[in-house]
C-alpha positions as CSV (number, residue, x, y, z in Angstrom):
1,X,-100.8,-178.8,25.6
2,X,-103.7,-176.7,24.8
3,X,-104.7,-173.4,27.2
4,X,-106.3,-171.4,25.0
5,X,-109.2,-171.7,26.8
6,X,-107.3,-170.6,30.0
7,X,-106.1,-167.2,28.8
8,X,-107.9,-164.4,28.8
9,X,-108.5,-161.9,25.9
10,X,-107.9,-157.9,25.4
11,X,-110.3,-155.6,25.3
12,X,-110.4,-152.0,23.3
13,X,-108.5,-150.1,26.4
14,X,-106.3,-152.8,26.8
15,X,-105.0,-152.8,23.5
16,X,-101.6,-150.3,23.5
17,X,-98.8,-149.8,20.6
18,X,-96.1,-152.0,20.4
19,X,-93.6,-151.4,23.1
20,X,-90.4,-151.9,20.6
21,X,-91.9,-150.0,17.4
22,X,-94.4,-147.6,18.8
23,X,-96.6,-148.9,16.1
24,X,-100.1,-149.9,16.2
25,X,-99.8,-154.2,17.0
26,X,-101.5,-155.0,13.4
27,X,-99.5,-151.7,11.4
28,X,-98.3,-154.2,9.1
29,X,-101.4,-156.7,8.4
30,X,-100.8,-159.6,10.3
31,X,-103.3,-160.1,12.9
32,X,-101.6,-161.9,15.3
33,X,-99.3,-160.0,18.0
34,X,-97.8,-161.2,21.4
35,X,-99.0,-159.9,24.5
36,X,-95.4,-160.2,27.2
37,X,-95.5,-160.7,30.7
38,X,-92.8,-160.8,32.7
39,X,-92.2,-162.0,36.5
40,X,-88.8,-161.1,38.4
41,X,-88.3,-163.9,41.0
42,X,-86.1,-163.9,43.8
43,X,-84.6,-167.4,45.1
44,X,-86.1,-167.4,48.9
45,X,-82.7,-168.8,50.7
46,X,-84.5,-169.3,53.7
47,X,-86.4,-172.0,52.1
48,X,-84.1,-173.1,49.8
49,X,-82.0,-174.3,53.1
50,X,-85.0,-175.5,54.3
51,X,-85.6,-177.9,51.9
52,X,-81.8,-178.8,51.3
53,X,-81.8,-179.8,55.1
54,X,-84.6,-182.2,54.8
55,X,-82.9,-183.8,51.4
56,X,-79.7,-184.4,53.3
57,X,-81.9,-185.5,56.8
58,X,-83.8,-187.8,54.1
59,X,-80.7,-189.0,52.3
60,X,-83.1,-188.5,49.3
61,X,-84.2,-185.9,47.1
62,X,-87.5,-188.0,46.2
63,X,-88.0,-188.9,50.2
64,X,-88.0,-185.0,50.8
65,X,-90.2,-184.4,47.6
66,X,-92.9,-186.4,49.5
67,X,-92.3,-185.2,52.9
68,X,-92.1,-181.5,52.6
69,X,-95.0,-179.0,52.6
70,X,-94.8,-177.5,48.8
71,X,-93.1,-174.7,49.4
72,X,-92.3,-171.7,47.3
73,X,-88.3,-171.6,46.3
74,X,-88.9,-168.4,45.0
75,X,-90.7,-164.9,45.3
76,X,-92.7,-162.6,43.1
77,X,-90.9,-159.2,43.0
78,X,-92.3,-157.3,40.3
79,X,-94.3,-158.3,37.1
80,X,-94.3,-156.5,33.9
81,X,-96.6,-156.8,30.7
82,X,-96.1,-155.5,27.2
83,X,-97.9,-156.1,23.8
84,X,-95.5,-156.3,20.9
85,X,-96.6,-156.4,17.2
86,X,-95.3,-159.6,15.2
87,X,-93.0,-158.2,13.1
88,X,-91.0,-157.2,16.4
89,X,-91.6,-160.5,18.2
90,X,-90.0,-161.9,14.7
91,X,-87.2,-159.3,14.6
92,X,-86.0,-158.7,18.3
93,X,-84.4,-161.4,20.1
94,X,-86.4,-162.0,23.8
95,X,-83.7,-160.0,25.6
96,X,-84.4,-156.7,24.0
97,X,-88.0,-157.2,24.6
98,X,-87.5,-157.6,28.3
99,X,-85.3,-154.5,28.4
100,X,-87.8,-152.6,26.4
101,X,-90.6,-153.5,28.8
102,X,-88.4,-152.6,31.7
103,X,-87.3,-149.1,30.3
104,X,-90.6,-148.0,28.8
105,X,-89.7,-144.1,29.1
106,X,-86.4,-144.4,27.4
107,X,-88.1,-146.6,24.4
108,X,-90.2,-144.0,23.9
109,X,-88.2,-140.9,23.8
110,X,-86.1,-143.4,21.1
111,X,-89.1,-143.7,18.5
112,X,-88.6,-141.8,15.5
């Protein structure tokens, strides 16, 4: 599926180090980075019982599909967005990146 057309570019002020390495995003000559972004849902129990109350009224999950509103199961609670360099991306597993984003402060007092 291509999106490309769907997501948006970077300008000049936009553009920040690498959030693992502290490096510039291109310090090693590839120029191709990742930009990260990161949503923390929480499940919305409320209408999570909702909508298991209508399966079980319905008998069917698919019967429910059709006759509920399309409710969110979950809420936003925080988002988070980091740019890391490719040689990172290609390094760090996804975990570490997420923590990095999350502990900015504590990364940076880390680069040497």
């Amino acid at each position: 599926m291509d999106n490309t057309g769907k997501i948006e570019g970077l300008t000049r002020r936009q553009i920040t180090p690498c959030v693992m390495c502290g490096h510039g995003l291109m310090h090693d000559g590839s120029l191709s980075f990742y930009r990260v972004r990161i949503d923390f849902l929480l499940a919305d129990v409320g209408a999570i019982k909702r909508r298991q109350g209508l399966e079980l009224m319905m008998g069917s999950v698919l019967l429910a599909e059709v006759m509920s509103p399309d409710e969110n199961l979950a809420v936003a609670a925080s988002r988070d967005e980091a740019l890391v360099c490719l040689s990172c991306a290609l390094r760090y597993p996804l975990v570490a990146i997420l923590d990095a984003c999350q502990h900015r402060e504590e990364v940076s007092c880390a680069r040497s």
